[in-house]
C-alpha positions, 0 to 999 in steps of 0.5 A: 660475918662468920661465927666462931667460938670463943677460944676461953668459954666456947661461947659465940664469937665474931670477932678476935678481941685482946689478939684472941677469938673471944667472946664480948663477955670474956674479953671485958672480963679480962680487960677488967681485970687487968686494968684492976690489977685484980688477982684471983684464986682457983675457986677449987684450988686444983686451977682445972675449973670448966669454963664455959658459957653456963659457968664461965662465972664460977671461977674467975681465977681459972678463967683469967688463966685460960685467957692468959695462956691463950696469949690475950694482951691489953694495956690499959 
């Protein structure tokens, strides 16, 4: 299988999860917090937070965004 990049943080990809190239990480960050019904703020509160794999952490609001705008889907 080819390598890819996560269409959320860059990252390695090799698969399509949640209907999306993600990596393993974001696609379990986003199944997360779905499945929590979690909400979570711009860290910045500007919602323009870099997301990638070395700060892909710092800001979960932003990246939960990104995720849902990629049009990532999960029923949990």
């Amino acid at each position: 299988s080819s390598t890819h990049s996560c269409l959320i943080c860059t990252g390695p990809s090799i698969y399509a999860h949640c209907g999306v190239e993600s990596c393993r990480s974001c696609a379990d960050f986003f199944k997360r917090t779905v499945a929590a019904g979690r909400y979570f703020p711009c860290r910045k509160g500007d919602g323009k937070c870099n997301i990638n794999p070395h700060d892909r952490h710092n800001c979960r609001g932003c990246r939960f965004e990104r995720c849902k705008s990629l049009g990532m889907k999960f029923d949990p």
